[in-house]
Backbone as a chain_set.jsonl record, in Angstrom:
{"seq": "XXXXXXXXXXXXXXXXXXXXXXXXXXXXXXXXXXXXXXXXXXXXXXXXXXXXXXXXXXXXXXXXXXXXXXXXXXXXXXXXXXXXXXXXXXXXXXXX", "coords": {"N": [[2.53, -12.874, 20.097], [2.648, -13.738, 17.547], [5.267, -14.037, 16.828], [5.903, -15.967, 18.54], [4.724, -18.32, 18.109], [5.795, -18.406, 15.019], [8.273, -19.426, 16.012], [7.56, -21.751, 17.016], [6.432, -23.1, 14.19], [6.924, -24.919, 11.856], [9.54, -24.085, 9.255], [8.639, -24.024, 6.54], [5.831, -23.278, 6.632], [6.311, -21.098, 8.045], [6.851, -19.534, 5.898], [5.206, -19.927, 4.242], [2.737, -18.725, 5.13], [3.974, -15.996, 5.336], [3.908, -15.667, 2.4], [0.989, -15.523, 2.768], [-0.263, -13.37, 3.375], [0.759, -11.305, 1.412], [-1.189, -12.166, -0.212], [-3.789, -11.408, 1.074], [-3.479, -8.586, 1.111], [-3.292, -8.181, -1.639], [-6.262, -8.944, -2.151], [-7.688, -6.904, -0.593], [-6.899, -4.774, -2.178], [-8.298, -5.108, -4.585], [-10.599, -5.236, -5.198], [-12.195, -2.773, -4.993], [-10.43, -1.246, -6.339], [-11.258, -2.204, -9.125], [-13.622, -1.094, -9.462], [-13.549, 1.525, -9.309], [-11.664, 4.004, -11.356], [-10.028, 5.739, -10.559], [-9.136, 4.796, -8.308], [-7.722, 2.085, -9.028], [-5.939, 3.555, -10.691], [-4.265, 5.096, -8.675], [-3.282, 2.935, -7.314], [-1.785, 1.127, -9.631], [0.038, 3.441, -10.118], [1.25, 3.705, -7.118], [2.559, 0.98, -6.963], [4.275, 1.646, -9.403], [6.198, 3.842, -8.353], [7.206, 2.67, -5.629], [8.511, 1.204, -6.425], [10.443, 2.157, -8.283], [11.172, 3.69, -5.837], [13.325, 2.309, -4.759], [15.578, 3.042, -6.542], [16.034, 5.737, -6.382], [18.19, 8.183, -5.053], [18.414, 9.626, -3.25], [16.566, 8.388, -1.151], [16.853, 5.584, -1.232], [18.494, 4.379, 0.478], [17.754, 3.893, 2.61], [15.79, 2.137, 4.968], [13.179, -0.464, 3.894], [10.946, 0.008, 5.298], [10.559, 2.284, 6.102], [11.039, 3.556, 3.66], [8.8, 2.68, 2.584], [6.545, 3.633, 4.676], [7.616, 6.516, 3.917], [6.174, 6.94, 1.153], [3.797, 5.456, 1.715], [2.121, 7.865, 2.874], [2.937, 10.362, 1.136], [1.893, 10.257, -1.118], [-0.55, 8.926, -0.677], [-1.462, 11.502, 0.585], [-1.069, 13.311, -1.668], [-3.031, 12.034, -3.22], [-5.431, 12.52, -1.918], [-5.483, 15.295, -1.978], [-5.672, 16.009, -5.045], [-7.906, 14.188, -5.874], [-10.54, 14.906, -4.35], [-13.106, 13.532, -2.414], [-16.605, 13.76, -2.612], [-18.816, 14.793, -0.475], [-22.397, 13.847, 0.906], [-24.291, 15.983, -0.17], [-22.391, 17.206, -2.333], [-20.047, 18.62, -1.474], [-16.629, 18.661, -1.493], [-14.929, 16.826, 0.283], [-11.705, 15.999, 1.774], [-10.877, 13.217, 1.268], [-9.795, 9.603, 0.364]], "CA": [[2.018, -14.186, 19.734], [2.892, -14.277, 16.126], [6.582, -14.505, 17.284], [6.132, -17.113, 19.323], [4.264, -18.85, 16.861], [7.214, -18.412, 14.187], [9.585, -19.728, 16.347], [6.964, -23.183, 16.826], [6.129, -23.478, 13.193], [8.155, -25.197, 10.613], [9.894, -22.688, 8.257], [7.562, -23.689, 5.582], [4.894, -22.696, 7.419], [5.764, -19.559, 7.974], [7.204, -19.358, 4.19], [3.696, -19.714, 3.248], [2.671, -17.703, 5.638], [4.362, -14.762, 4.419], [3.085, -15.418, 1.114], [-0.878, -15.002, 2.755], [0.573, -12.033, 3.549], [0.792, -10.717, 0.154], [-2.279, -12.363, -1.007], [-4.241, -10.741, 1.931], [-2.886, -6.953, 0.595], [-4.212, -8.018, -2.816], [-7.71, -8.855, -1.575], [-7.991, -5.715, -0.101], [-7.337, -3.794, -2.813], [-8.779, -5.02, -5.727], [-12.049, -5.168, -5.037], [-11.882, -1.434, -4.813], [-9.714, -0.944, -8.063], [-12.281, -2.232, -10.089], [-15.233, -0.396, -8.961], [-13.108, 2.992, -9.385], [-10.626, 3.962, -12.172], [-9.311, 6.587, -9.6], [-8.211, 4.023, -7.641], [-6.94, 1.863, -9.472], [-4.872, 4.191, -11.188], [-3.393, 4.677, -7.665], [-2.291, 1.497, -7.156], [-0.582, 1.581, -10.148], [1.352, 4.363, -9.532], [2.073, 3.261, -5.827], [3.564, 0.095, -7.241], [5.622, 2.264, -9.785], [6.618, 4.579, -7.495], [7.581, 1.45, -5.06], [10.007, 0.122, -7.63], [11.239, 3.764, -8.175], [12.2, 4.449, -4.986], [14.472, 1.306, -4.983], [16.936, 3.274, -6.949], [15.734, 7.342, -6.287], [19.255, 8.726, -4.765], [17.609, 10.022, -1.606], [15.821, 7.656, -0.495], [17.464, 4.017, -1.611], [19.677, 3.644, 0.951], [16.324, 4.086, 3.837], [14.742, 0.76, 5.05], [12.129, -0.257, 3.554], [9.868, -0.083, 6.117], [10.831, 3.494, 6.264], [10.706, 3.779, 2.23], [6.743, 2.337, 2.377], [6.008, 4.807, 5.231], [7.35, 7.899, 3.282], [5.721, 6.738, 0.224], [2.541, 5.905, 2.058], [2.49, 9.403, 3.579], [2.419, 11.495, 0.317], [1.07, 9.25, -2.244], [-1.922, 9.444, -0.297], [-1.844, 13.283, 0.611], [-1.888, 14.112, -3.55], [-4.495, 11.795, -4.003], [-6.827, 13.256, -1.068], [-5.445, 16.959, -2.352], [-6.063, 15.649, -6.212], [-9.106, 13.587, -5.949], [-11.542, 14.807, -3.171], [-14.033, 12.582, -2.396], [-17.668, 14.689, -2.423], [-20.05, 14.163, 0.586], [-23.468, 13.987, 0.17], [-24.485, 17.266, 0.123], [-21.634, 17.389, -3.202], [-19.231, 19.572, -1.106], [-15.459, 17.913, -1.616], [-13.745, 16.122, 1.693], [-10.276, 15.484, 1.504], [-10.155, 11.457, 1.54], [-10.451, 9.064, -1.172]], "C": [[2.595, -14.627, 18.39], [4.675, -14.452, 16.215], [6.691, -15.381, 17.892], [5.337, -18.076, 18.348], [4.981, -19.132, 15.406], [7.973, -18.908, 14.572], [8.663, -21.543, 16.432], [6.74, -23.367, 15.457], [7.556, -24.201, 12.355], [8.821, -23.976, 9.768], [8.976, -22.641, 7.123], [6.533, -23.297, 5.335], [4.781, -21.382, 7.526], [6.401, -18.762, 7.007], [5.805, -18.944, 3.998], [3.253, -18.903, 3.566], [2.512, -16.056, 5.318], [4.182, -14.327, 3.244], [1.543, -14.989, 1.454], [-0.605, -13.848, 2.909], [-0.137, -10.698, 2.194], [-0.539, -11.163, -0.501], [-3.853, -11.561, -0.119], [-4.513, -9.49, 1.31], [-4.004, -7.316, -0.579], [-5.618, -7.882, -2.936], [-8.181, -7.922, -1.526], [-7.798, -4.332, -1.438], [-7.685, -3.954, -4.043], [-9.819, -4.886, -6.195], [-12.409, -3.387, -5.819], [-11.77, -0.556, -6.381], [-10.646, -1.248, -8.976], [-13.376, -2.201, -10.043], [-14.635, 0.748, -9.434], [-11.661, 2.991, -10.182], [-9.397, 4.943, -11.429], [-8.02, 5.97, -8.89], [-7.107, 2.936, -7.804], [-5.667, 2.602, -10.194], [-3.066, 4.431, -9.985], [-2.559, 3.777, -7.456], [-1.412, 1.116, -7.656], [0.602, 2.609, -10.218], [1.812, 3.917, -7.929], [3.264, 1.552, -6.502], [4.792, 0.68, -8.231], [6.841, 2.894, -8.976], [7.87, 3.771, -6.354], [8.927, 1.196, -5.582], [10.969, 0.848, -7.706], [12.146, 3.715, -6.701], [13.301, 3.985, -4.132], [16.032, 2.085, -5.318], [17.115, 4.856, -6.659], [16.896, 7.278, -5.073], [18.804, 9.075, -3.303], [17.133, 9.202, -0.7], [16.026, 5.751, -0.985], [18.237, 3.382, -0.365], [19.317, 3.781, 2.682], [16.055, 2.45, 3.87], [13.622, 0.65, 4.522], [11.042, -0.159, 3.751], [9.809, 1.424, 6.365], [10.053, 4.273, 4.653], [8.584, 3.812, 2.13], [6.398, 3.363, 2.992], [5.698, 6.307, 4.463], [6.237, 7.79, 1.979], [3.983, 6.45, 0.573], [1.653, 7.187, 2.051], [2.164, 10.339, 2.503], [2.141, 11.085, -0.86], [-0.377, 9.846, -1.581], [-2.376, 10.99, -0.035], [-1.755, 13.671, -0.766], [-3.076, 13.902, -3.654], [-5.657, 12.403, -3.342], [-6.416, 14.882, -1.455], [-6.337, 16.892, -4.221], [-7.53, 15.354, -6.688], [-10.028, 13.452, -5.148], [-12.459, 14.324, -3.577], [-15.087, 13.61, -2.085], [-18.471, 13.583, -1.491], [-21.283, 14.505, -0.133], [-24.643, 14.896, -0.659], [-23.817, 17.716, -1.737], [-20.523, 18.654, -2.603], [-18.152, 18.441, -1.092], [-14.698, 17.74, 0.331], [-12.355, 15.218, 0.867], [-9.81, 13.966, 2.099], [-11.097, 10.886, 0.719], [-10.689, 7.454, -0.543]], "O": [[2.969, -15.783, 18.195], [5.162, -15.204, 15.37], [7.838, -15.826, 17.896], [6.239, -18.65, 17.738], [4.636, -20.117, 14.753], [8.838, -19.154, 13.731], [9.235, -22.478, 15.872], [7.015, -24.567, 15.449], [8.762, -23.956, 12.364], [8.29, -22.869, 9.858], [8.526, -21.579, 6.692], [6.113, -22.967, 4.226], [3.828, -20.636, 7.303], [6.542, -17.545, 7.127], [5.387, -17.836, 3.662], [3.084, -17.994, 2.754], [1.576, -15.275, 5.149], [4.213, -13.157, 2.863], [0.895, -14.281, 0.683], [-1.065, -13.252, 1.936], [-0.971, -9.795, 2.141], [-0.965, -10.427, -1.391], [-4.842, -11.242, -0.778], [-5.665, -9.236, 0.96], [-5.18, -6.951, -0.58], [-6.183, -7.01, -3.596], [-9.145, -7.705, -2.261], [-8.426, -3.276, -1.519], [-7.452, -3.004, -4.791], [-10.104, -4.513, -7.333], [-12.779, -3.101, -6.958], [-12.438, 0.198, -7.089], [-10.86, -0.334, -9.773], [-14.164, -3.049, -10.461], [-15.398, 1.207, -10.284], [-10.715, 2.269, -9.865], [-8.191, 4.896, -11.672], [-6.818, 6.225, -8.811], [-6.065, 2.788, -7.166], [-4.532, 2.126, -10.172], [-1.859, 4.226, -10.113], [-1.329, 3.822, -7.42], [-0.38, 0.747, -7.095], [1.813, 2.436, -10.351], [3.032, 3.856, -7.777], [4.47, 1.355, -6.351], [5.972, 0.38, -8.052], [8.028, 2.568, -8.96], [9.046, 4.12, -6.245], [10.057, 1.046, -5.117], [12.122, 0.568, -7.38], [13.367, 3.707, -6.539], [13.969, 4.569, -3.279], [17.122, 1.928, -4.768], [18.264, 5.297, -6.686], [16.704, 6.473, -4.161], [19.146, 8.385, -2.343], [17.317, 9.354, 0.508], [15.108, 4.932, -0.941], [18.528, 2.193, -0.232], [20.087, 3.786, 3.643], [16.128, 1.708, 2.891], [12.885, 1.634, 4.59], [10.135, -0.181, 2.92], [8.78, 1.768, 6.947], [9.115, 5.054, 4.493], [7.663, 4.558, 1.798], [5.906, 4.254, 2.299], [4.679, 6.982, 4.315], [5.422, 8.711, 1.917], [3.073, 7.0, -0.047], [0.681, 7.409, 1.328], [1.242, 11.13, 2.702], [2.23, 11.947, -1.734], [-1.038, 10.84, -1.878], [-3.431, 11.51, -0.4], [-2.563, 14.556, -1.045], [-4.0, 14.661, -3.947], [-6.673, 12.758, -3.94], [-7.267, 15.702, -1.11], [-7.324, 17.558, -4.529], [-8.183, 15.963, -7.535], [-10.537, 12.35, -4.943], [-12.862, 14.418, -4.737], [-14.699, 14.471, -1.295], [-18.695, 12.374, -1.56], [-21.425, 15.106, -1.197], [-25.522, 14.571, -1.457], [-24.55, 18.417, -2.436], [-20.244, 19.578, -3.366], [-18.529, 17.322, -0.744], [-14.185, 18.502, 1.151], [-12.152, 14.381, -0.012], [-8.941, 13.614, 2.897], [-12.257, 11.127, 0.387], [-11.168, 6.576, -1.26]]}, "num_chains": 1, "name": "protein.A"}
């Protein structure tokens, strides 16, 4: 649908579009970020990291749809090894 929908829209349309996009993402995680310094901290490092692995020798010359994946992937496995989340009980589960 959203392809067929791209191909009826104006381009500016789905310019903007692509900007809710990005404002969407933000939504979602800011809320979050400033309830928890944990998390935010995350975020900042995922956006460093991000920028990083633009030019990191290994992995620059990956798609970036590939790049986000890996970077998804073990960003998040530190932080759930790093920063277990305690159930109620106070025993640590591995997800933040």
């Amino acid at each position: 649908m959203g392809v067929l929908a791209g191909d009826v829209l104006p381009g500016r349309a789905v310019s903007a579009l692509s900007v809710a996009l990005f404002g969407m993402f933000i939504a979602i995680i800011i809320p979050p970020a400033k309830k928890n310094r944990v998390i935010a901290g995350l975020v900042a490092i995922c956006f460093a990291l991000s920028a990083l692995a633009q030019y990191a020798p290994l992995i620059k010359n990956l798609s970036t749809g590939t790049r986000t994946i890996i970077l998804t992937v073990v960003i998040s496995a530190a932080a759930a090894v790093l920063f277990p989340k305690k159930d109620e009980e106070g025993e640590a589960r591995n997800e933040v």
